[in-house]
C-alpha positions in Angstrom: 0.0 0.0 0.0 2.8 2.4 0.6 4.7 2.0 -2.6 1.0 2.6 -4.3 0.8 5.8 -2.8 4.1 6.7 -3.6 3.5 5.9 -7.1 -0.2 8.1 -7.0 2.6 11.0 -6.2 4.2 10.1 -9.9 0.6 11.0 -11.6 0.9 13.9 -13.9 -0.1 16.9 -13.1 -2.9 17.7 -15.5 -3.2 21.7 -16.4 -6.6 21.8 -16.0 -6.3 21.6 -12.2 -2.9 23.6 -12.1 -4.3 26.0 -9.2 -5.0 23.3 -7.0 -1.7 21.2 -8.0 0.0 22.5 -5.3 -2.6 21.9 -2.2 -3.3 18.4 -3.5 0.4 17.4 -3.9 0.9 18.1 -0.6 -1.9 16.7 0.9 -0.8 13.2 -1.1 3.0 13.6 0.1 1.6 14.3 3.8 -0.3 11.4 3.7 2.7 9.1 2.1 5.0 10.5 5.0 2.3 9.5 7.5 2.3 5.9 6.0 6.1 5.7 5.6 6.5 6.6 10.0 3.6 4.6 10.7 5.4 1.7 9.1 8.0 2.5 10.8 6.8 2.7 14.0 4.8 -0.9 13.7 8.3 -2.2 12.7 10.3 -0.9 16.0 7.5 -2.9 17.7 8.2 -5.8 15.8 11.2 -5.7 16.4 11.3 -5.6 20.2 9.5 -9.6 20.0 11.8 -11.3 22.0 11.0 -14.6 19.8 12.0 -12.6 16.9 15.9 -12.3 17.6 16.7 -15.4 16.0 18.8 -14.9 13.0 16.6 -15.1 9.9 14.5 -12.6 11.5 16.9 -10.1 12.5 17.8 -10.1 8.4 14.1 -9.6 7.6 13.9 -6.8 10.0 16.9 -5.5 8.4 15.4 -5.6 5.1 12.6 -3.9 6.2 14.3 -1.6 7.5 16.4 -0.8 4.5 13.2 -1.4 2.1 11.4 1.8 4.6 14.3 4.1 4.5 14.3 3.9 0.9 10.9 4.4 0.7 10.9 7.1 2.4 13.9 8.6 0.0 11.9 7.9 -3.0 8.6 9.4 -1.1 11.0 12.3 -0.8 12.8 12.4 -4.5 9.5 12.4 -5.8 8.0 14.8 -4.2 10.8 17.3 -4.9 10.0 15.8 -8.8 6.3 16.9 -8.7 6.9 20.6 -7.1 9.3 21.5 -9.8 6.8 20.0 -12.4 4.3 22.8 -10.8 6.7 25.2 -10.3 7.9 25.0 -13.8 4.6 23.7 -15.5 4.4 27.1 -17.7 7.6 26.8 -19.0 7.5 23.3 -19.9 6.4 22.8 -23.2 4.6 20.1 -24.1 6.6 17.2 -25.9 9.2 17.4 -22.6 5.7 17.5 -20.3 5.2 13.5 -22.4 8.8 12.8 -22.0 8.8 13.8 -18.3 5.2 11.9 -18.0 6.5 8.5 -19.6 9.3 8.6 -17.4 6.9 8.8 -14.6 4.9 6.2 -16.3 7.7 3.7 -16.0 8.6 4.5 -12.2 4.7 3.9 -11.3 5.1 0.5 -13.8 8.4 -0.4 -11.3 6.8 0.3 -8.4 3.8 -1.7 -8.9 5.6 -4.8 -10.0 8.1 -4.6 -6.9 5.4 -4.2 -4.8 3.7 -7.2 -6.5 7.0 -9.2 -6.0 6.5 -8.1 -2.1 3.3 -10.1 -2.1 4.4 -13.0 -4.0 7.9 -13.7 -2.0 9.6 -13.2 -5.7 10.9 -9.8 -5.7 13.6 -7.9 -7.2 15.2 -4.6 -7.5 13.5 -2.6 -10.0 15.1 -2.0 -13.3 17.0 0.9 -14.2 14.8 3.0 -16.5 16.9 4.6 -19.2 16.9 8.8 -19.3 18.1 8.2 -22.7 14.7 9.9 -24.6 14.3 12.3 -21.5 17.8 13.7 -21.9 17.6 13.7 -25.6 13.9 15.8 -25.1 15.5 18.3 -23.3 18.4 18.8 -25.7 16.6 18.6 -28.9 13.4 21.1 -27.2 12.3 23.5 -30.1 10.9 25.9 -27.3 13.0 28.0 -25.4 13.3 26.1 -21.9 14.6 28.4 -19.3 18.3 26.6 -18.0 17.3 26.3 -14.1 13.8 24.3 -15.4 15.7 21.8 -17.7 18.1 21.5 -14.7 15.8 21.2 -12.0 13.8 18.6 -13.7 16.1 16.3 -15.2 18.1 16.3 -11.9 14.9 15.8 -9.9 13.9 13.3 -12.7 17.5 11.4 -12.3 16.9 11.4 -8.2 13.4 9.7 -8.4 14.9 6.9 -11.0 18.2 6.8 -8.8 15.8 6.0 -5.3 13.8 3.5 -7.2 16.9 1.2 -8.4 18.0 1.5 -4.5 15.0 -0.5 -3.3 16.4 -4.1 -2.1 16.2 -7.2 -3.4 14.0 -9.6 -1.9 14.2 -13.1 -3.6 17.8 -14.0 -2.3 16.1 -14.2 1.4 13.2 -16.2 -0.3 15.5 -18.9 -1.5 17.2 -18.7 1.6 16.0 -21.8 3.9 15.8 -20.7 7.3 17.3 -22.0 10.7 13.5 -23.9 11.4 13.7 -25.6 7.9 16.8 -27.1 8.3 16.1 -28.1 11.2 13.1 -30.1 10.5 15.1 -31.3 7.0 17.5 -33.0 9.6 15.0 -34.5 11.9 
C-alpha cells in the first residue's frame, strides 16, 4: 500500500487543475509520510518480540528496515520531482511535459511490479529505467526552456529513478532456507 501511494505521487499533473496542483500534492506527500512513520513505528514494535531475535528474523527486519528508509527517499525524490513540475509547468512545453510523463509512467510501472513481488515472496530490485529519450527531449526542445527548469527537472527526474533502483532485493532471502527448515530437514 505504501509504494502505491508513492506511485499516486508520480501522476501527472494535469493543467486543467494547475491552481489546485499545489494543495493536493501536498496533501498526497503528507499522507505518504504519515504511512512511511507509521510503518516505521509498527516495525520498531516488531522488532522488540523477543521470539523474533533469531537470525533469519533479524535479516528480515533488516530488510525492512532498509526497504522503509528507501521508501521514504523515493517518497522524498519524488515529491521534490512533482513541485518543480508545478513550479515550472508554464515553462515546460509540451513534448518534454510527455517525456517527463513516460518517465513517470515507467517508475509507477516499477513500483507496482516490486510491490507485487512483495506479495508473491519473488521480488527484485527494479530495473534501471533509461533517461536516454528524457535527456535527448530536453536537448533537442524546439521551445525555449529556461536553463534552471531543464536543470531542475532532469536532476529531480535522475533522483526519483536513482531511489527507485536503491529499493532491495528480496528473492535471495526467499530462496534462503531458514534455521526452522533445516532443522526439520535434519530430523
Amino acid at each position: 500500500e505504501l509504494l502505491k501511494a508513492i506511485g499516486k505521487l508520480l501522476e501527472p499533473i494535469h493543467r486543467q487543475v494547475a491552481s489546485a496542483a499545489p494543495t493536493a500534492l501536498a496533501q498526497q506527500q503528507l499522507a505518504v509520510m504519515t504511512k512511511v512513520g507509521d510503518s516505521e513505528s509498527i516495525l520498531a514494535r516488531v522488532a522488540l518480540e523477543p521470539r523474533l531475535r533469531e537470525s533469519e528474523h533479524e535479516e528480515s527486519m533488516l530488510k525492512l528496515q532498509t526497504t522503509l528508509a528507501q521508501a521514504r527517499s523515493l517518497a522524498i525524490a519524488v515529491g521534490n520531482l512533482q513541485r518543480e513540475l508545478v513550479a515550472h509547468r508554464d515553462d515546460l512545453p509540451a513534448e518534454l511535459r510527455e517525456s517527463v510523463e513516460s518517465v513517470q509512467e515507467q517508475v509507477m510501472a516499477a513500483l507496482d511490479a516490486y510491490a507485487a513481488g512483495l506479495r508473491g515472496d519473488a521480488c527484485q530490485s527494479p530495473v534501471t529505467i533509461p533517461l536516454d529519450a528524457l535527456e535527448q527531449s530536453f536537448a533537442n526542445a524546439t521551445t525555449a526552456v529556461p536553463k534552471i527548469c531543464k536543470s531542475a527537472i532532469l536532476s529531480a527526474t535522475e533522483n526519483v529513478v536513482l531511489q527507485l533502483t536503491k529499493l532491495p532485493s528480496w528473492s535471495e532471502m526467499a530462496a534462503k532456507p531458514t534455521n526452522m527448515e533445516l532443522s526439520a530437514s535434519h530430523a
